[in-house]
C-alpha positions in Angstrom: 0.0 0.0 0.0 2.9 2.6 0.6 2.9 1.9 -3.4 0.6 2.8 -4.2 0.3 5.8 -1.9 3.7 7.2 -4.1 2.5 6.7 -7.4 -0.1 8.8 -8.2 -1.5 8.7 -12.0 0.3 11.3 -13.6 3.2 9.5 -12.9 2.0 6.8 -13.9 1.7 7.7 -17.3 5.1 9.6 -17.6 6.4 6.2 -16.7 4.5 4.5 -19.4 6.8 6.3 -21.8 10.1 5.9 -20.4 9.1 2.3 -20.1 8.1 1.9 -23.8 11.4 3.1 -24.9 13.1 0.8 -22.7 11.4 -2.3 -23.6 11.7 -1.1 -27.2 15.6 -0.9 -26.8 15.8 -4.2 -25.4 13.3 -5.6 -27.8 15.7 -4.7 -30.6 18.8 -5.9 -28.4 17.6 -9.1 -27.9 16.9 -9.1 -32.1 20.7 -8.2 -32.7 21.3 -10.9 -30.8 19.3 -13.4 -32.1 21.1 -12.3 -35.4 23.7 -13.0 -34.5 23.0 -16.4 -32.5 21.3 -17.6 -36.3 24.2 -16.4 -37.7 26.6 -18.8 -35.8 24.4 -21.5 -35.8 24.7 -21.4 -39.0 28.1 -21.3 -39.7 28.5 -24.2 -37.2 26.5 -26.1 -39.7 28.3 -25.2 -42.7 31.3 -26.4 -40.9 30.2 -29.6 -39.5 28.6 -30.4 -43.7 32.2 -29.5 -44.6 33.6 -32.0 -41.5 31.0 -34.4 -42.8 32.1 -34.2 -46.8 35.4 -34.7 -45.8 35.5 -37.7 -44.1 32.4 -38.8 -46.6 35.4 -38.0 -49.2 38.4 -39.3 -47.1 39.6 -43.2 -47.5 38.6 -45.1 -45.3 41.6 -46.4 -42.7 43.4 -49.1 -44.8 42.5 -52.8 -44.0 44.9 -55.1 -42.0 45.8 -57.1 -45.1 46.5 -53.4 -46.7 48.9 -53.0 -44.6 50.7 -56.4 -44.4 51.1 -56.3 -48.0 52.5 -52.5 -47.4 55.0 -54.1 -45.0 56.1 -56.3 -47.4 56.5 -54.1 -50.2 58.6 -51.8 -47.8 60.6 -54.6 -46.7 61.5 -55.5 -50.6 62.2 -52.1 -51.1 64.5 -51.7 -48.6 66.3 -54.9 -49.6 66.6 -54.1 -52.9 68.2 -51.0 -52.1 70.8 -52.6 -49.7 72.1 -55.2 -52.1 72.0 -52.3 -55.0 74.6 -50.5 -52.3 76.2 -53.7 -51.5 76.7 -54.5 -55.4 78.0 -50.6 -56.4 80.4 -51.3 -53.8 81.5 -54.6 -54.9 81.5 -52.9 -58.3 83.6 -49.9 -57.2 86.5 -52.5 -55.8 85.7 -54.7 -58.9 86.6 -51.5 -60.8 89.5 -50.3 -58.8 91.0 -54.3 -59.2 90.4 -54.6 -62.8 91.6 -50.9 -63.0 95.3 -51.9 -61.2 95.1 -55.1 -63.6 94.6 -52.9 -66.7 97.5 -50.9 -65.8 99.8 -53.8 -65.0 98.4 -55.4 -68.4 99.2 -51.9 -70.3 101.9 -51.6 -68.7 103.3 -55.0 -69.7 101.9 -54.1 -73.7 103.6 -51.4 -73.8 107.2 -52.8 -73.0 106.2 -55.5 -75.6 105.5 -52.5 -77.6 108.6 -50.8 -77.2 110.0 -54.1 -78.3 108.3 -55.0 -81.3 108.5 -51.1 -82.2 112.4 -51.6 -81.5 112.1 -54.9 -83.8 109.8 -53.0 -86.3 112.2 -50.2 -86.8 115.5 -52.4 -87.0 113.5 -54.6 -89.8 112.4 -51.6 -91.3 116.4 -50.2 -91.2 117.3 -53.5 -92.5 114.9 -53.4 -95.2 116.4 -50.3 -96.3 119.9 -51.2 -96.3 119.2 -54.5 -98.2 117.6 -52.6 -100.9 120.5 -49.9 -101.3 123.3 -52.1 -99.9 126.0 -52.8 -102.6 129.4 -54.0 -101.2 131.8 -51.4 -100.6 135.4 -51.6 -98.8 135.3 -49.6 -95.4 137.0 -46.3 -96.1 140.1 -47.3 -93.9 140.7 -50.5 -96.2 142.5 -50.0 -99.5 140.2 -50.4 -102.6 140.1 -53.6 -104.0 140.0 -52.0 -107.5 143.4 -50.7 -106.9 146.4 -52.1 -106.9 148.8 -51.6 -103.3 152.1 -49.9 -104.8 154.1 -52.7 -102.9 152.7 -55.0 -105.2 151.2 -57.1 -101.8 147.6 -57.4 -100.6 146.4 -57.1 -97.2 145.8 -60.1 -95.8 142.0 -59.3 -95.0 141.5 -58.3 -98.6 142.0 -62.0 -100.8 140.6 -61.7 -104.1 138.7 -64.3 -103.9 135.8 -65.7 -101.7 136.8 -63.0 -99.0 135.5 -60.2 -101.5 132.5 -61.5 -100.9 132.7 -62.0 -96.8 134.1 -57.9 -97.1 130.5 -56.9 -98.2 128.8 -59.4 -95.6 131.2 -58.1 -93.1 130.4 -54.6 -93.7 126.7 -55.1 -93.8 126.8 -57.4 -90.7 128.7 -53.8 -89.0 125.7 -51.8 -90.3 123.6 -54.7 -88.6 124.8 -54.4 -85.3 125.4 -50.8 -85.4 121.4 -49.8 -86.2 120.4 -52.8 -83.6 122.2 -51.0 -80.5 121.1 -47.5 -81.6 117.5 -49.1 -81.4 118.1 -50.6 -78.1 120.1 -47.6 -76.9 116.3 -45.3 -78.3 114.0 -45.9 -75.8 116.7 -45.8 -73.0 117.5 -42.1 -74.3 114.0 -41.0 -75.0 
């Protein structure tokens, strides 16, 4: 009653106002809000449809025979590459060996080289002198042609089958003389 006492009705209805725009306010508050609650809600939606396309989309988790048969190809991968190390090893000391061996095998070609090059060139010297060879005296021996002033011959100069050995002898001198400068080559190359 002590209410009611206060109020009176003229301020009452000055109240009435003040309490319209009030409720108005909050009317349009609690709309904002809602808003904005509908508004989450539905983004929360389009998130769990996304969630749920995803795993819709998404393999499923492989099988346990998926992943036995994984195991196994992992395994043979792994061995494969192991013995592919193992065998470029084995080829890299394969290759180093054979590598010594090829230069020892050079090695040894090239002094039978150097001899059959040596042999080459003395048959190719030979060749040469047997086509232009003509027996000829050495120059320190008297010409057979002439006649010694004392009316005696040397003894290494008989007219008759020792004319013949003079040529030999002379060519056997050429012989030896181009076989040591082709031994004596390679030792002074």
């Amino acid at each position: 009653m002590q209410v009611h006492r206060r109020l009176n009705l003229d301020e009452i209805d000055g109240i009435q106002e003040d309490l319209r725009e009030a409720l108005n306010e909050e009317r349009l508050l609690l709309l904002e809000d809602i808003d904005f609650i509908q508004g989450c809600l539905e983004m929360e939606k389009d998130l769990i449809d996304d969630d749920r396309r995803k795993v819709a989309a998404a393999k499923p988790p492989p099988s346990l025979s998926d992943l036995q048969e994984l195991r196994k190809t992992l395994e043979k991968t792994i061995e494969d590459q192991v013995k592919h190390f193992c065998r470029v090893r084995t080829l890299r000391s394969l290759y180093m060996t054979y590598a010594l061996y090829a230069l020892l095998l050079y090695r040894r070609s090239l002094v039978k080289w150097r001899a059959y090059s040596t042999k080459q060139t003395i048959r190719d010297r030979l060749v040469g002198i047997e086509c232009t060879l003509t027996p000829v005296p050495p120059p320190d021996l008297p010409s057979y042609a002439e006649s010694p002033a004392s009316g005696r011959r040397p003894l290494s100069a008989s007219p008759s089958p020792s004319l013949s050995r003079t040529g030999s002898a002379t060519r056997v001198l050429k012989i030896r003389h181009i076989v040591q400068e082709s031994r004596d080559e390679p030792y002074l190359s």
